[in-house]
C-alpha positions, 0 to 999 in steps of 0.5 A: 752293937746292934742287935743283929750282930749281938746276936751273931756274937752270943751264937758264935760265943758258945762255939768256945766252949765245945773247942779247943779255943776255950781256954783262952776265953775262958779260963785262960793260962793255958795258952801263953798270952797271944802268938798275935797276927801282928803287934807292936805292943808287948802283953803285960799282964790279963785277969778275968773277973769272977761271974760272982763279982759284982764287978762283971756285966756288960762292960763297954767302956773304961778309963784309968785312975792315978796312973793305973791304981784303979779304973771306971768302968762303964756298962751298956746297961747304963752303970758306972763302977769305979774299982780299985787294981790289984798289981805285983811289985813290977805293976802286973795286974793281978785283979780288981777291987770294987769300990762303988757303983753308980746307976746312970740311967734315965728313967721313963714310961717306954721302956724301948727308950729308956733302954736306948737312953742308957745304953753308955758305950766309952768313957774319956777323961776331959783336959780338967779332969771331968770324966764324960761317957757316951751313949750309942741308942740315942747318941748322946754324950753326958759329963758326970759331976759330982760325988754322985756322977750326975750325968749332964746331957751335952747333946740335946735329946731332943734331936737326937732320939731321932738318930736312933739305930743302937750303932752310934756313939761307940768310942770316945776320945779327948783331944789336947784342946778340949774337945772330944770325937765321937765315933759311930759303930757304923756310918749312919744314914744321910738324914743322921748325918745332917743331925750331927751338922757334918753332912757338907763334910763328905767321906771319901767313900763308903767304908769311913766312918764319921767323927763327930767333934764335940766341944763341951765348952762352947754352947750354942744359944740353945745352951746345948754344946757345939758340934762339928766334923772330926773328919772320917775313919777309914775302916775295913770290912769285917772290923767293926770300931768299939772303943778309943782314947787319945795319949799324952802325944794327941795320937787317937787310938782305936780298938776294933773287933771282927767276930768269926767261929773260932772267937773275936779278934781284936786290933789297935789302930794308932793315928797321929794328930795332925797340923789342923788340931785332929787325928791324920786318918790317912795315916793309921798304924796297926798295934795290935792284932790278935788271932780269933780267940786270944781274947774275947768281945774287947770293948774299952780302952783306956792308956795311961803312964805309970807314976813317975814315968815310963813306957805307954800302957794300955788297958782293955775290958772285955764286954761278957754281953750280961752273960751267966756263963762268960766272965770279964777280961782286962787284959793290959799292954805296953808300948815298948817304944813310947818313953 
């Protein structure tokens, strides 16, 4: 998020707790979950995380563990937190257990840029089983090895530091061959552009977004890994793009938020793979669309498929922005239609 719209969004967070929409952001309960704008998606449970729990802070990013027993979480400050979920009988969240942090960061003398390093934004699983993150400062993407989480740059710096401007890589989503897409917050300047090797690629006009393709298995001879065009995300005005995951059908789906006085509103979109191996960005369905204030600053999503089978499940973390006085929410959803 950069920083102007961070600040919009600290300013209008404090506008809840002098209204009536307070207790849907932060007690919750009181409301029944959403009466949404629109929804193809049925609500399946939400908790929020205690200001005390050590589990809060900045959350940006997330992705399932064994078919939704747990979750990495990932936060802007550069931290990985692995945490074990708590569910009824029926699968109904009903809270979260940590299990171990994990520091990611970077370290270096200019503390602008080692901030810019580490501000990690989505997190995607890999067709092996690697778990990968991205960063939006400097746009980069890193695999995460080991019993530490290493992190690996995919994506020389070198270059990148260059691609600065906090409103980079904000989602992250696997495809079915390998590859990854890499979605900027907003659409970068034209020198950005040839950085990420798409500029030949132009956008229909000046409300896409562009996807940059990564694949993490094929190096250039710098030992650094191949990027190409994704294609470009239509978006609308006032919908700013914040997080994705791909289903087990190659679909892409896309969380996005809109920030106004009374709240966030959140929205799903889903878009189908096409016959060339990526999403059909022409053809994007809504799921999901709350009103201001159903939720909060919905960051990550993640879907997953309970064990042994079921409906499409969806998770979302919220992103409290560090704050002292606004806790986590997770909040999960079920796609009735997807068997």
């Amino acid at each position: 998020m950069t920083r102007r719209k961070l600040l919009f969004a600290i300013v209008i967070g404090l506008i809840p707790l002098a209204s009536c929409a307070a207790p849907r952001i932060i007690e919750g309960g009181i409301v029944p979950y959403p009466s949404v704008g629109r929804t193809e998606l049925q609500p399946a449970g939400r908790i929020w995380i205690s200001i005390s729990d050590p589990i809060t802070g900045g959350q940006s990013g997330i992705a399932a563990i064994d078919h939704g027993a747990g979750f990495w979480m990932v936060s802007d400050r550069g931290t990985l937190t692995k945490a074990t979920a708590k569910r009824d009988p029926d699968g109904t969240l009903t809270g979260m257990e940590l299990v171990r942090t994990y520091d990611l960061r970077q370290r270096g003398e200019d503390t602008y840029i080692t901030q810019m390093r580490n501000d990690a934004e989505d997190l995607a699983w890999g067709a092996k089983g690697q778990l990968y993150v991205s960063f939006e400062g400097y746009a980069q993407v890193a695999e995460l090895m080991g019993d530490g989480m290493a992190r690996q740059n995919l994506i020389d710096e070198d270059i990148f530091v260059r691609a600065r401007g906090n409103k980079l890589f904000e989602a992250l989503a696997p495809l079915p061959d390998g590859s990854l897409l890499a979605i900027t917050e907003d659409r970068p300047d034209q020198d950005v552009l040839e950085l990420f090797e798409i500029s030949g690629s132009l956008a229909p006009d000046e409300t896409s977004i562009p996807v940059v393709r990564i694949w993490p298995r094929h190096l250039r001879p710098d030992g650094f890994v191949m990027l190409t065009s994704g294609g470009w995300v239509p978006v609308d005005p006032g919908w700013d793009i914040s997080g994705a995951d791909s289903a087990d059908d190659g679909s892409v789906w896309i969380l996005e938020r809109s920030i106004g006085f009374l709240g966030f509103s959140s929205r799903i979109r889903r878009f189908p793979l096409g016959e060339n191996g990526l999403p059909d960005w022409q053809a994007g369905q809504v799921m999901l669309e709350t009103r201001p204030g159903d939720l909060g600053n919905m960051e990550g999503l993640t879907l997953w498929r309970p064990e042994g089978g079921g409906p499409q499940h969806l998770t979302l973390v919220s992103d409290n922005d560090n704050s002292s006085f606004r806790t986590t929410l997770v909040a999960e959803y079920i796609w009735p239609d997807a068997r």
